[in-house]
C-alpha positions as CSV (number, residue, x, y, z in Angstrom):
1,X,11.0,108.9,63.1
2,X,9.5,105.3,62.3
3,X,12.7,104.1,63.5
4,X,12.4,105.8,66.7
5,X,8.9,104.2,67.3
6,X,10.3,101.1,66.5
7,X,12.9,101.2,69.2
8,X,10.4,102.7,71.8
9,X,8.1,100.1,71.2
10,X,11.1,97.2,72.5
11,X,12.9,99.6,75.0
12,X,10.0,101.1,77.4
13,X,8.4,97.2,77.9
14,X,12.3,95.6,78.5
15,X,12.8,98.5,80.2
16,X,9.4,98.2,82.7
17,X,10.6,94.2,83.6
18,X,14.5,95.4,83.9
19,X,14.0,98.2,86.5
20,X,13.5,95.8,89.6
21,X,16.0,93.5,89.0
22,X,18.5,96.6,88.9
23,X,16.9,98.1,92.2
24,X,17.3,94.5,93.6
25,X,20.3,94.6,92.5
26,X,21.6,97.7,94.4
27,X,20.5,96.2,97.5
28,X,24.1,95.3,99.3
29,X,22.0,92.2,100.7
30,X,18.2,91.4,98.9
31,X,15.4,90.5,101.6
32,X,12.4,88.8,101.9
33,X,9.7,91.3,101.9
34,X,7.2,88.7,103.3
35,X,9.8,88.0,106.2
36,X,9.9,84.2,107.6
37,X,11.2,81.2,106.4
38,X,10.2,78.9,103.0
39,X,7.8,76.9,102.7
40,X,8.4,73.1,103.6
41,X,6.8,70.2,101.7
42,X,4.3,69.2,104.4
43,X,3.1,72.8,104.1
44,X,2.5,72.6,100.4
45,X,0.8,69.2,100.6
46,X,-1.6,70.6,103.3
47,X,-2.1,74.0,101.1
48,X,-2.7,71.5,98.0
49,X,-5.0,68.9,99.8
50,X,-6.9,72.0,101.4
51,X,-7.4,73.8,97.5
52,X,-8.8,70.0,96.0
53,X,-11.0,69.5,98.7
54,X,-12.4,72.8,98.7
55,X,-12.8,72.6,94.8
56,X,-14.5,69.2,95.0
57,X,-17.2,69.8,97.3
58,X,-17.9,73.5,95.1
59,X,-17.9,71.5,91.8
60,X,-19.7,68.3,93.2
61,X,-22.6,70.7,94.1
62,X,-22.7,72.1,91.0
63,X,-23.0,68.8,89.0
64,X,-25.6,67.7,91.1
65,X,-27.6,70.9,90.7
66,X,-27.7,70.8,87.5
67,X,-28.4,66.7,87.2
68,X,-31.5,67.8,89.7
69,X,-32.5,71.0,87.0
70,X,-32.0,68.2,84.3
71,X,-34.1,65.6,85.9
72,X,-37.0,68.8,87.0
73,X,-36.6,69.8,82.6
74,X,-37.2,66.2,81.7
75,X,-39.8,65.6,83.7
76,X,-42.1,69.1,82.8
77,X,-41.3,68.2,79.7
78,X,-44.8,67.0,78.9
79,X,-43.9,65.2,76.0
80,X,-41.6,67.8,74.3
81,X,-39.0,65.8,72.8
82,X,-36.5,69.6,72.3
83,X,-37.5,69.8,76.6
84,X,-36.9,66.1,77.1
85,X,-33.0,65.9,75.0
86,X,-33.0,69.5,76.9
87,X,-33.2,67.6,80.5
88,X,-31.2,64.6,79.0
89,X,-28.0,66.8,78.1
90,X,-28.3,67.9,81.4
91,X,-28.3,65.0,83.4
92,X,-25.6,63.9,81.2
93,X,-23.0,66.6,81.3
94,X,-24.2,66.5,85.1
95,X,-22.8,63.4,85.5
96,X,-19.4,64.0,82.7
97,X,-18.9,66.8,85.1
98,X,-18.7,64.3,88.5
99,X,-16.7,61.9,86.5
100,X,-14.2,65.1,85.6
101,X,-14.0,66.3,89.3
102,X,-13.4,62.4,90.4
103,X,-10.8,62.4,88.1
104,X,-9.0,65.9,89.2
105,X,-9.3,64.8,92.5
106,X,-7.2,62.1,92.0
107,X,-4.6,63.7,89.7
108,X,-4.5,66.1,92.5
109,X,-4.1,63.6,95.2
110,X,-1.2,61.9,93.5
111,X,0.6,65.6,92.9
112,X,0.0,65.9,96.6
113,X,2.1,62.3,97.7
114,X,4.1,62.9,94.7
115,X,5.4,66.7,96.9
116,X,5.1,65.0,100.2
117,X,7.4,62.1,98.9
118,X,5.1,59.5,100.3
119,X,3.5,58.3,96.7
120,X,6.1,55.3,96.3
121,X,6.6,54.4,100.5
């Protein structure tokens, strides 16, 4: 019986992942189910450059909401020095975090000329 369990617990996963490749496979011709043709390079540059920018401007809002929230924290701090290392972290990982998104946006513009085949021209 423990052998049983044993096989059961390989067979039914393989068994889940093999079942579409042996439908596919009993196709006489496989087709696209999205229809169409591929996508060319130009199209996945301008899907990639659309994806960076709109991850930039969402992160670069958020680091400068929370170097604004740190600068409010070490203000208010009235002399609190826990409040006024509170507002300092912030400010600081503020600013960690636009260095982090300038630096992504770069890696992410050289992926983009490195698809596009334009990086070296």
């Amino acid at each position: 019986m423990e052998t049983m369990k044993k096989i059961m617990k390989v067979a039914v996963p393989v068994a889940l992942v093999a079942i579409p490749f042996l439908v596919l496979a009993a196709l006489p011709q496989p087709t696209n189910p999205n229809g169409g043709a591929g996508l060319s390079l130009a199209e996945v540059e301008d899907l990639i450059n659309k994806i960076a920018r709109f991850l930039i401007v969402i992160s670069v809002v958020v680091a400068v909401i929370f170097i604004i929230i740190g600068a409010v924290i070490w203000m208010t701090s009235g002399g609190s020095e826990d409040m006024a290392k509170k507002g300092k972290a912030y400010i600081r990982n503020g600013i960690l975090g636009a260095l982090v998104i300038f630096l992504i946006g770069v890696i992410l513009q050289t992926i983009s000329n490195l698809v596009a085949r334009t990086f070296f021209s």
